[in-house]
C-alpha positions in Angstrom: 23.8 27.9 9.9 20.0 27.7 10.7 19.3 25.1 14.0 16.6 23.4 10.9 16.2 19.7 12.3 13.4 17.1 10.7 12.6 13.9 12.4 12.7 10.8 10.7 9.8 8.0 11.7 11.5 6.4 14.6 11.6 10.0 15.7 15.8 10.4 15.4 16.6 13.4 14.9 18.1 15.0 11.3 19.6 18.0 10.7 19.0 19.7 7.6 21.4 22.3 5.8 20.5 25.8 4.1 20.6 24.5 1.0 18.2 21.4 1.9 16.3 23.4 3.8 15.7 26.0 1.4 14.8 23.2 -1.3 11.9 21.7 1.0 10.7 25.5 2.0 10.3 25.7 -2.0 8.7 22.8 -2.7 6.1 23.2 0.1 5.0 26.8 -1.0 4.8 25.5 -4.5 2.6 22.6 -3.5 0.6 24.9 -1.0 0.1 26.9 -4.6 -0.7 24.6 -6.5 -3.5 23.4 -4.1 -5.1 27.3 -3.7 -5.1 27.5 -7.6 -7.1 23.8 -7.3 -9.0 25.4 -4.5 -10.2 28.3 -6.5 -10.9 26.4 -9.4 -13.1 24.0 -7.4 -14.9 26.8 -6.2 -15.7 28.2 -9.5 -17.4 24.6 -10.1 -19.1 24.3 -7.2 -20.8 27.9 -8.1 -21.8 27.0 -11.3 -22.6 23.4 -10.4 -24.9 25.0 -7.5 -26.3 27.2 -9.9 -27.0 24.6 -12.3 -28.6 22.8 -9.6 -31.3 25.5 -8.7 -31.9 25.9 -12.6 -32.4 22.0 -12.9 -34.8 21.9 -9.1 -38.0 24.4 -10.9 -40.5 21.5 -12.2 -40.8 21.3 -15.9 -44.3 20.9 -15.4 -43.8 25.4 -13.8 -41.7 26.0 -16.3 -44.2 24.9 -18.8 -47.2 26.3 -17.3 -45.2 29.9 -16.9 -44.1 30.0 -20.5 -48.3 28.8 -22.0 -49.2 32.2 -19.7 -46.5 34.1 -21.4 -47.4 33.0 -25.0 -51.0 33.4 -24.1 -50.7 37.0 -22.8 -48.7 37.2 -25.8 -51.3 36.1 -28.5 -53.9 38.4 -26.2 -51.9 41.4 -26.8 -51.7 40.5 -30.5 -55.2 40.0 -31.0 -56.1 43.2 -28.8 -53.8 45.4 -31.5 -55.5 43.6 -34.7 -59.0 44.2 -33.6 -61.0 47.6 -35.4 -61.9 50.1 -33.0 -65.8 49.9 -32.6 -68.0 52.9 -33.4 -70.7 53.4 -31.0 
């Protein structure tokens, strides 16, 4: 028999059996699991959530300005290819 004792609140002391121990070893690992596979899910969030975040911090106002100068260059490119070569 294992010397596996617990205390109760006014500190007496209980002993606990192989088979009750066992039981509580059991139950704690599977709580201990179930909080890693929280954990982990968490921290899946908490990337996308931080990524979100930087995303969401650029100014629409940047954002709007950047994509104009895109569209612009763009247009200018289009323009550039449509134009007849000039004879000189």
């Amino acid at each position: 028999m294992r010397a596996a004792v617990m205390f109760n609140r006014k500190k007496k002391i209980i002993p606990l059996t192989d088979e009750l121990h066992a039981k509580l070893a059991r139950a704690f690992t599977e709580k201990l699991n179930e909080l890693e596979e929280l954990n982990e899910k968490n921290s899946e969030f908490e990337n996308f959530d931080r990524t979100m975040h930087k995303l969401i911090k650029e100014p629409h106002s940047e954002i709007r300005a950047a994509l104009d100068a895109e569209r612009a260059e763009t247009q200018r490119k289009r323009e550039a290819k449509n134009l007849p070569l000039r004879s000189g």
